[in-house]
Z-matrix of the N, CA and C atoms (Angstrom, degrees):
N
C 1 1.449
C 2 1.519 1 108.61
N 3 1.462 2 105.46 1 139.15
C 4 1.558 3 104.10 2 175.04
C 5 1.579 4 109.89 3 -132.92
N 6 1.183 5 128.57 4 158.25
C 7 1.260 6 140.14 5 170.81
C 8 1.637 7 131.48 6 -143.87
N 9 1.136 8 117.30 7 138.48
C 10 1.794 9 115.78 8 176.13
C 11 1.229 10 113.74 9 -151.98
N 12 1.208 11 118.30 10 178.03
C 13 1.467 12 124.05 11 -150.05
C 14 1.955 13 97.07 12 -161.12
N 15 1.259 14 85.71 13 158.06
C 16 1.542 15 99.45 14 -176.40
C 17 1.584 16 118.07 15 -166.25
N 18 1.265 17 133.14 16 134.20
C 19 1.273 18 137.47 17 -148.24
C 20 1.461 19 105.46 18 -172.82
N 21 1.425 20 114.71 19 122.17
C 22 1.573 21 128.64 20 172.91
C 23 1.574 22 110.22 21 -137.53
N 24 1.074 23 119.00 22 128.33
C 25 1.593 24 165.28 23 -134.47
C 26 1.652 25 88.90 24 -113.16
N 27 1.018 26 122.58 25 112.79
C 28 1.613 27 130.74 26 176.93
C 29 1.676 28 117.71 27 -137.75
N 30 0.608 29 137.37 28 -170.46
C 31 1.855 30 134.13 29 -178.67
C 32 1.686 31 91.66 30 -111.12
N 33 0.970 32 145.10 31 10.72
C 34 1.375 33 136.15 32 156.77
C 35 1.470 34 111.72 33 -104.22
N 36 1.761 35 122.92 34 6.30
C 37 1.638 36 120.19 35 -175.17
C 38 1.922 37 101.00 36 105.11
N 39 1.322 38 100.44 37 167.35
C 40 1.371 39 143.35 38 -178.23
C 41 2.178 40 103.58 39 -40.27
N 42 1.008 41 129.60 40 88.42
C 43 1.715 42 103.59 41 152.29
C 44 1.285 43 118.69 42 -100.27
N 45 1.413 44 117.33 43 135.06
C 46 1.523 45 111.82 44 -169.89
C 47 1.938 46 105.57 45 -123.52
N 48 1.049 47 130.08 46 154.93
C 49 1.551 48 139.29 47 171.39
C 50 1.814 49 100.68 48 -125.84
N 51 1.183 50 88.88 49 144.77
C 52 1.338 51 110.04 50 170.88
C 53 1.614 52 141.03 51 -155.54
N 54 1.401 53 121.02 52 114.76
C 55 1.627 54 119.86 53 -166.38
C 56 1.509 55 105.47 54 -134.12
N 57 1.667 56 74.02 55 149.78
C 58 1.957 57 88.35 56 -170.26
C 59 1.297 58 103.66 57 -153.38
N 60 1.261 59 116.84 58 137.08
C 61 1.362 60 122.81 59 176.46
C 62 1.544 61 122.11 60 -146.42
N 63 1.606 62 117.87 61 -178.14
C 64 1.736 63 105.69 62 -174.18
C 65 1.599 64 87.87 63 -164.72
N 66 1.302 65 100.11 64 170.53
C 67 1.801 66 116.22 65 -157.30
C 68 1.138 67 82.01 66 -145.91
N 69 1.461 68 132.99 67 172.60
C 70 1.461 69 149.86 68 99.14
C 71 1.301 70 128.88 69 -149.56
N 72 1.272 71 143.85 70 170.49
C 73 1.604 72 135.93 71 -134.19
C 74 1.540 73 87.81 72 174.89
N 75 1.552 74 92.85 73 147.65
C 76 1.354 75 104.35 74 -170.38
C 77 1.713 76 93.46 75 -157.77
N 78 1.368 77 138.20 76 126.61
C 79 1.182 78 119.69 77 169.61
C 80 1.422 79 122.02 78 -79.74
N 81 1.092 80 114.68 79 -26.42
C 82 1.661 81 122.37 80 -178.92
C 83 1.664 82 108.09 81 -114.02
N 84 0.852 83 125.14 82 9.71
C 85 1.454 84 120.16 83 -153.11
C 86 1.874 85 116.47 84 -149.44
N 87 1.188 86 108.42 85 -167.69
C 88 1.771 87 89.51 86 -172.53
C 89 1.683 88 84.74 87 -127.41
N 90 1.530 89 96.17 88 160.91
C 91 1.247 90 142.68 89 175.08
C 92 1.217 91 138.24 90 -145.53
N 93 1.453 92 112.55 91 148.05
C 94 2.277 93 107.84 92 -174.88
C 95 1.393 94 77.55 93 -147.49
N 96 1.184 95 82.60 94 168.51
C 97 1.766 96 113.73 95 165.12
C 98 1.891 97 98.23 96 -170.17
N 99 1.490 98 95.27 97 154.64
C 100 1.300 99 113.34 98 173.24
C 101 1.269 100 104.03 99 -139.07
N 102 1.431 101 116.68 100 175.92
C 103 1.366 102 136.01 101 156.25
C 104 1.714 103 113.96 102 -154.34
N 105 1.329 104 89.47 103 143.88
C 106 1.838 105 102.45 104 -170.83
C 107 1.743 106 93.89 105 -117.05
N 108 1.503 107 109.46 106 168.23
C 109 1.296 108 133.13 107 -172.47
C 110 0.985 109 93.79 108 -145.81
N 111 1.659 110 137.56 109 117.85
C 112 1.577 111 116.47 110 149.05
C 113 1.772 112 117.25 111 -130.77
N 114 0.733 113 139.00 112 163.80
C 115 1.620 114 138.20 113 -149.32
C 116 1.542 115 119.07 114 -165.13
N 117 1.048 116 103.10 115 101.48
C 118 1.614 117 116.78 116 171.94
C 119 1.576 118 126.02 117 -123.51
N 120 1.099 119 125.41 118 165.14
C 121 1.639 120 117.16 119 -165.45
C 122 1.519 121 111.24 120 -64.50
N 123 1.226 122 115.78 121 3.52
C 124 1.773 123 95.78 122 175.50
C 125 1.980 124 102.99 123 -140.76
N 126 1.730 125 97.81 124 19.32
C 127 1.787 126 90.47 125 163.88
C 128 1.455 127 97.90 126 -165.96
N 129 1.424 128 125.08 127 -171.33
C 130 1.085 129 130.72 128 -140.57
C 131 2.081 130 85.07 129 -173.96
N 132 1.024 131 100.17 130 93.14
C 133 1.798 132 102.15 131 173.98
C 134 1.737 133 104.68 132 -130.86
N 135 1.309 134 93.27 133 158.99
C 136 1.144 135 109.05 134 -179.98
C 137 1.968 136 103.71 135 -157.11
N 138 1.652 137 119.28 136 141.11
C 139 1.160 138 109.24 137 -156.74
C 140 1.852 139 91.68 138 -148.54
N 141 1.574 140 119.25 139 107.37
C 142 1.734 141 123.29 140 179.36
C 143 1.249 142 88.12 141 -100.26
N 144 1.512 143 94.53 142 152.28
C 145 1.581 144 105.06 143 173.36
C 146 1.989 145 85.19 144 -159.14
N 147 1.613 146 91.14 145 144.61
C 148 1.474 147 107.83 146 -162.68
C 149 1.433 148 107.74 147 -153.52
N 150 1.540 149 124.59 148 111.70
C 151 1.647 150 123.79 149 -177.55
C 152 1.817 151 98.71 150 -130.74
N 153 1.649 152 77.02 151 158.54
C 154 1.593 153 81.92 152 -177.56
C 155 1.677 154 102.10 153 -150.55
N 156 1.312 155 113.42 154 122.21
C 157 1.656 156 110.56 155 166.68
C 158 1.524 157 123.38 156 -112.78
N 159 1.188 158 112.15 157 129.50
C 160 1.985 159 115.98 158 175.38
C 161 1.170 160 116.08 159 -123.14
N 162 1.332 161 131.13 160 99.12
C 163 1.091 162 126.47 161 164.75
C 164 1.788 163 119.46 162 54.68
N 165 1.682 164 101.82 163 48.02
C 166 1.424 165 140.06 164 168.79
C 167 1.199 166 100.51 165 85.30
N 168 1.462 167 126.76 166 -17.77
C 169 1.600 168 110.48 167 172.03
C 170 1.545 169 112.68 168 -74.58
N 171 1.467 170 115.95 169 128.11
C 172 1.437 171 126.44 170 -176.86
C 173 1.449 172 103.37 171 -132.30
N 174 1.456 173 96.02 172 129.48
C 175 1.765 174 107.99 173 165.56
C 176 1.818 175 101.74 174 -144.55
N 177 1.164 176 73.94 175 169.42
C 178 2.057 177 96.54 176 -165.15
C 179 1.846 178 100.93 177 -143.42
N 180 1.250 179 101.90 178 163.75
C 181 1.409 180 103.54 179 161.15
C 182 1.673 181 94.11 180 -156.09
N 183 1.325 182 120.06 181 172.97
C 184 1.177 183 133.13 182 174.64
C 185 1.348 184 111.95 183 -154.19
N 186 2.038 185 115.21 184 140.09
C 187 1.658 186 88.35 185 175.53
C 188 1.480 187 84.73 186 -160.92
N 189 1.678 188 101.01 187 143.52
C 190 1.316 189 115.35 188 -161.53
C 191 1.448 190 101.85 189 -109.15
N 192 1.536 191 122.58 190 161.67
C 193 1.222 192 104.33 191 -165.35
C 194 1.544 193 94.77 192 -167.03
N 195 1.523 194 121.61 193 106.88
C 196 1.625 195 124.35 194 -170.20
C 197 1.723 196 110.31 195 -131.83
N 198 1.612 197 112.36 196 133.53
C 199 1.380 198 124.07 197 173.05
C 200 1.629 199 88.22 198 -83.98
N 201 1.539 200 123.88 199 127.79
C 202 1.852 201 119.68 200 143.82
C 203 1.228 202 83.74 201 -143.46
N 204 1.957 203 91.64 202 136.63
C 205 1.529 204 110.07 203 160.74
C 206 1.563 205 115.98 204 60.61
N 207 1.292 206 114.86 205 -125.53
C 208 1.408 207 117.40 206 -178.86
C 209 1.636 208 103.65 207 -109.14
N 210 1.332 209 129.11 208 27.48
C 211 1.136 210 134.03 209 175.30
C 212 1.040 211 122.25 210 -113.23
N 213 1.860 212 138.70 211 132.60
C 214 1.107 213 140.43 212 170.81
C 215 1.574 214 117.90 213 -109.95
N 216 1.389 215 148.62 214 78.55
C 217 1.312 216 168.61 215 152.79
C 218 1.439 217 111.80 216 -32.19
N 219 1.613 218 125.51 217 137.68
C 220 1.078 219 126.03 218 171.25
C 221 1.490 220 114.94 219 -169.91
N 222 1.330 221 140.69 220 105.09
C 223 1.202 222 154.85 221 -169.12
C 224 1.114 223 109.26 222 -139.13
N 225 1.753 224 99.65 223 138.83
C 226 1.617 225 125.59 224 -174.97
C 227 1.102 226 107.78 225 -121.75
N 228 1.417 227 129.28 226 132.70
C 229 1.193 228 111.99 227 166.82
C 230 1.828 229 107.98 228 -126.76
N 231 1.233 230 121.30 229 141.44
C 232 1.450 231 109.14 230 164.15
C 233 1.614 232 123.20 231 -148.34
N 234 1.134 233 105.30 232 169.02
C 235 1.472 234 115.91 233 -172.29
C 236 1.430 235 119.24 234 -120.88
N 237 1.729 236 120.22 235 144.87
C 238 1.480 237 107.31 236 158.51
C 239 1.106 238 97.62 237 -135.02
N 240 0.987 239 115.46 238 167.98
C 241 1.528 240 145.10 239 173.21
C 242 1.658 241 144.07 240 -143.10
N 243 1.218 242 114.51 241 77.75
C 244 1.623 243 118.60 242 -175.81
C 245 1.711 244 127.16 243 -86.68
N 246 0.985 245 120.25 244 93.46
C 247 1.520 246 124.17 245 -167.17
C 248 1.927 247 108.71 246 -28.72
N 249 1.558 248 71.02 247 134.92
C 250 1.680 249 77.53 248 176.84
C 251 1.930 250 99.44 249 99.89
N 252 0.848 251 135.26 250 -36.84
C 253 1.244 252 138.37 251 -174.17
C 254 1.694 253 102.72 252 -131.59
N 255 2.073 254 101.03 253 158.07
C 256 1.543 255 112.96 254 -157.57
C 257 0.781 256 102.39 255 -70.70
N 258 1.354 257 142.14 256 165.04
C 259 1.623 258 151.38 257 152.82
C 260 1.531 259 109.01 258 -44.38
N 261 1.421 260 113.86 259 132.71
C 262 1.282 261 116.09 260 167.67
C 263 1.744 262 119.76 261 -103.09
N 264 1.743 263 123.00 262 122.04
C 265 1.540 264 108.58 263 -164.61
C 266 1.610 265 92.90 264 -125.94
N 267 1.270 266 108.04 265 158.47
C 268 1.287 267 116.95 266 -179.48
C 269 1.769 268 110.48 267 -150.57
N 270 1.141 269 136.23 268 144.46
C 271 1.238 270 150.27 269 -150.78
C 272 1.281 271 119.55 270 -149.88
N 273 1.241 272 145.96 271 106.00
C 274 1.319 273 135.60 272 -165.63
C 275 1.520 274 100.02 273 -133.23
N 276 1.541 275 117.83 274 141.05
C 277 1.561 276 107.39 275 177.74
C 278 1.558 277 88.40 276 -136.12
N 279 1.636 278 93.12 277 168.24
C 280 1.343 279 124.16 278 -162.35
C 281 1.428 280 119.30 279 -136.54
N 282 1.831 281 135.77 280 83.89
C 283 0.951 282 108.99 281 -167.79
C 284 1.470 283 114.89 282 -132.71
N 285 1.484 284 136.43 283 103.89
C 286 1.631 285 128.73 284 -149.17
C 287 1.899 286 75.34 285 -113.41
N 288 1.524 287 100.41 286 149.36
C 289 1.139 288 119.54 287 160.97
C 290 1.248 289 82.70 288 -132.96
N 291 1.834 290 87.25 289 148.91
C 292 1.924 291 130.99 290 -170.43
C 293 1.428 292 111.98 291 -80.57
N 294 1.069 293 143.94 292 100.20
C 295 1.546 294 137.01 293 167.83
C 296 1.647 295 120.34 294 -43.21
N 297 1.388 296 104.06 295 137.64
C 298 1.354 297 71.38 296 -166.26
C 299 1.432 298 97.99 297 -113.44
N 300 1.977 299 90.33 298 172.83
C 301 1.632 300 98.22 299 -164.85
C 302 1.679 301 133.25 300 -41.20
């Protein structure tokens, strides 16, 4: 799953862009992924989510991704898992605030 964000600061207010997307693949096994967009007057989100299982190995990731105000947000989180051994998780965040004009 990936996500980004974009936002420029003008003397007329805030324009922001935003894209997000998700994959997953499995050769023997099943997989989904989605991605949402949703948008209201005070944010700008978007939310992929992507799993995949093969033959008991299962991993996922998820990553959220929101324009508010002068803030640009972005966190991934994902998981694997291969039987017989612990789950491996990882989490990465992303957070630029806009200077303002």
């Amino acid at each position: 799953t990936v996500g980004t964000a974009g936002a420029c600061q003008t003397d007329g207010g805030t324009t922001a862009s935003i894209g997000s997307a998700s994959s997953a693949a499995a050769a023997d096994g099943k997989s989904k992924s989605q991605t949402k967009v949703n948008e209201n007057p005070k944010q700008l989100s978007a939310q992929s989510r992507a799993e995949a299982m093969d033959k008991g190995t299962f991993s996922k990731s998820q990553t959220k991704t929101r324009v508010q105000g002068d803030e640009l947000q972005s966190r991934t989180r994902s998981m694997s898992h291969v039987p017989g051994e612990n789950p491996v998780k990882s989490t990465t965040d992303s957070i630029v605030v806009l200077p303002q004009p």
